[in-house]
Each structure stands twice: as C-alpha cells, then as structure tokens.
C-alpha positions as CSV (number, residue, x, y, z in Angstrom):
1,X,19.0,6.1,-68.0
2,X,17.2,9.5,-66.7
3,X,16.9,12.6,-68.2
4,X,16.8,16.2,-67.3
5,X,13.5,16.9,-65.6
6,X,12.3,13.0,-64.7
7,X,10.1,12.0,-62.1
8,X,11.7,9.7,-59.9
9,X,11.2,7.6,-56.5
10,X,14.1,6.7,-54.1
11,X,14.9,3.2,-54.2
12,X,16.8,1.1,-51.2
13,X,19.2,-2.1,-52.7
14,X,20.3,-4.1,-50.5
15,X,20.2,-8.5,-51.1
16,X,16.5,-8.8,-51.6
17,X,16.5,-6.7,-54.5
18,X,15.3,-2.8,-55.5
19,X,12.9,-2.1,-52.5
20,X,11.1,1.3,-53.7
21,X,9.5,4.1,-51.4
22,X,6.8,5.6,-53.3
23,X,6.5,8.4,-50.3
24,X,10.0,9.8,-51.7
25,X,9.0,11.8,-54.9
26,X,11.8,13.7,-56.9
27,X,12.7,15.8,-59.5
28,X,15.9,15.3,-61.2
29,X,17.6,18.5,-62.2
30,X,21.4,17.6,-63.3
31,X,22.9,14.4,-64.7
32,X,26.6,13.8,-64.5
33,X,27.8,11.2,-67.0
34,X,31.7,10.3,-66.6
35,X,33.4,7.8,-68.8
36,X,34.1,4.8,-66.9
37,X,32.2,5.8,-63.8
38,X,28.1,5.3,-62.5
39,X,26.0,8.3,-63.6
40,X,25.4,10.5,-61.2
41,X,21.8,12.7,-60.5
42,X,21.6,15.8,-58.8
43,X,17.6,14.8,-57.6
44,X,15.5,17.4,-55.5
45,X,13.2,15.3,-52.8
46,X,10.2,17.0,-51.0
47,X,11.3,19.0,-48.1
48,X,15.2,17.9,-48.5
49,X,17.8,19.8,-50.1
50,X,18.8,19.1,-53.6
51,X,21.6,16.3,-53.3
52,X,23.8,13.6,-55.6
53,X,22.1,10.3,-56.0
54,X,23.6,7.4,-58.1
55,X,21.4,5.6,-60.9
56,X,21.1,1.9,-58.5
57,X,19.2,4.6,-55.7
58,X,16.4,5.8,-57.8
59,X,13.9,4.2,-59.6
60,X,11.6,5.8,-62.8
61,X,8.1,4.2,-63.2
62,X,8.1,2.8,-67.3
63,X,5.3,3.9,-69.6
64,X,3.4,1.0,-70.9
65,X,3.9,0.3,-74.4
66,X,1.0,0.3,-76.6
C-alpha cells in the first residue's frame, strides 16, 4: 500500500506480468481507500497533469531490509 507523498513508477499489466517504465516518475499526492473497492491514487507524472491511477498501475521500489 502507498502513502501520501511516495515515489512511484507507472507500471503496465498485461499476461506477462508487471512490466515497469522507470522513465515515468511520480509523486503520489491523494489516496482514496473505499471499503470493498481497489485503492485509488491521485499520482502527479512529469509533464502530465495530476490524474487517478489504481494500485495494479504503479509500482514503489522496496527498501532493502538490513
């Protein structure tokens, strides 16, 4: 799950699995959680408007654990 204020890349599904574009960088700036529903992100790409993007569409890169 995101957070206010994550980093995120855009990522493409489709039957080989998450393909992710590291060239799309974003900002997420509003989360929209709805009881029996996907979350929704309101997520702010470079040189695009800010628009909705559903969790499957975006990918965070994990810190490694030490």
């Amino acid at each position: 799950m995101f957070k206010h204020g994550d980093i995120v890349f855009k990522q493409y599904t489709g039957n080989s699995g998450g393909i992710v574009d590291y060239s799309k960088v974003g900002l997420i700036l509003e989360a929209r959680h709805q009881l029996y529903s996907i979350s929704q992100y309101r997520v702010s790409f470079a040189g695009n408007p800010p628009a909705w993007y559903e969790e499957r569409y975006l990918y965070k890169i994990k810190e490694p654990e030490t």
